[in-house]
C-alpha positions in Angstrom: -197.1 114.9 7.9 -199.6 113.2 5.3 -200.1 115.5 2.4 -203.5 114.1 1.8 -204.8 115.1 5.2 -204.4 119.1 5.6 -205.2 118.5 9.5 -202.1 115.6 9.8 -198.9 117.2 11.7 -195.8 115.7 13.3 -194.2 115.8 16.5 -190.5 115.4 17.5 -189.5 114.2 20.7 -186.3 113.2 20.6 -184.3 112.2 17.9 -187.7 110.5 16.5 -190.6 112.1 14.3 -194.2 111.0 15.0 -197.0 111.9 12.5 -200.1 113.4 14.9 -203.7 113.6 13.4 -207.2 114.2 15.0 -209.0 114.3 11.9 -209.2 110.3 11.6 -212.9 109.4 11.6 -212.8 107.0 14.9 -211.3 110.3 16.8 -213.8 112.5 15.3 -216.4 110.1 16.9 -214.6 110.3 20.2 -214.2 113.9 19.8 -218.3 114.4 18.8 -219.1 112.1 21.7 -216.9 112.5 24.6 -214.8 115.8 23.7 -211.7 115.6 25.6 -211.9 115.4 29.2 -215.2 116.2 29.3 -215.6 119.3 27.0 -215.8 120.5 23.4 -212.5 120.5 21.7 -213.3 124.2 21.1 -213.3 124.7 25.0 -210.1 122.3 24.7 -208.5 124.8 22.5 -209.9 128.3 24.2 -208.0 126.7 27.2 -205.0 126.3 25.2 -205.2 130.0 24.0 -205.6 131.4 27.7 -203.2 129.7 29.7 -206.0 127.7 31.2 -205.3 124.0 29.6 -204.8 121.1 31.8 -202.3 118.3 32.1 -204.9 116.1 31.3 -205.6 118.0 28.2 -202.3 118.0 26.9 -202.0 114.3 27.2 -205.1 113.1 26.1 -204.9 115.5 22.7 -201.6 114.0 22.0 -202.9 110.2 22.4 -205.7 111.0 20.2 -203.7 112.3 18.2 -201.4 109.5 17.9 -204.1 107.3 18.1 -205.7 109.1 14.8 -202.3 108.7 13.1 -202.3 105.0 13.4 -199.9 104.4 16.5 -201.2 101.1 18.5 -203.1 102.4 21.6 -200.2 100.8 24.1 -197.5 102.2 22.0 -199.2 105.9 22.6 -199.3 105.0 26.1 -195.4 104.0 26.2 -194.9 107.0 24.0 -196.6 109.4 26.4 -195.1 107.8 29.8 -192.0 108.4 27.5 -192.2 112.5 26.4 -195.0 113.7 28.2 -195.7 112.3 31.9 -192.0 112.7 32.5 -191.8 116.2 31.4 -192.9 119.2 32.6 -196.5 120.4 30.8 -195.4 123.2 28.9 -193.3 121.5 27.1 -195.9 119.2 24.8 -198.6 121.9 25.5 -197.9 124.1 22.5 -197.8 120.8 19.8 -201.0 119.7 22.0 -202.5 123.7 20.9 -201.2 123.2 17.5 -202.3 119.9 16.9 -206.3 120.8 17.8 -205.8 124.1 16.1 -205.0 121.9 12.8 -208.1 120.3 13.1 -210.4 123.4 12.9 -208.0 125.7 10.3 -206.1 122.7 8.3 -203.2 123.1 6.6 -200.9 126.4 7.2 -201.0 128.7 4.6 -197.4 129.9 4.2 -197.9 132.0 1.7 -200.5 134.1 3.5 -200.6 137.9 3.3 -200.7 140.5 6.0 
């Protein structure tokens, strides 16, 4: 995860670590423009919060995501036909939820107080 980016996270599939950001500027474009699928990320991530996210959602977070990091767009793709598509959707849906969460709170704060 890049210390200089509070939004940056990684995700492990496999044996292998992959660093995951949505806070690159060319995804924040895509983000203001398009949203994901269709709809604010903020819609993205009440869906995430309520059980009420989409296979498409989960994917497409996680390509940005990897996209935003610096992976070649056909490498995400091979990377996603790889962990995702063959997987059931639960199982990337919580780094999906995490990885959008990062965007709007940054950086966990470990040392919070109750």
């Amino acid at each position: 995860m890049s210390e200089a980016d509070p939004c940056a996270r990684t995700i492990t599939w496999g044996d292998q670590t992959y660093d995951v950001n949505l806070n690159h500027p060319w995804v924040r474009r895509v983000l203001s423009y398009r949203g994901i699928n269709g709809r604010p990320p903020s819609a993205v991530l009440l869906g995430f919060e309520t059980g009420a996210y989409t296979l498409d959602d989960v994917e497409r977070v996680l390509e940005l995501g990897l996209v935003g990091a610096g992976q070649d767009e056909r490498e995400a793709d091979k990377l996603l036909d790889l962990h995702v598509r063959a997987k059931p959707v639960a199982e990337n849906a919580g780094a999906a939820a995490a990885l959008l969460a990062a965007l709007y709170v940054g950086k966990p704060n470990d040392h919070a107080s109750a």
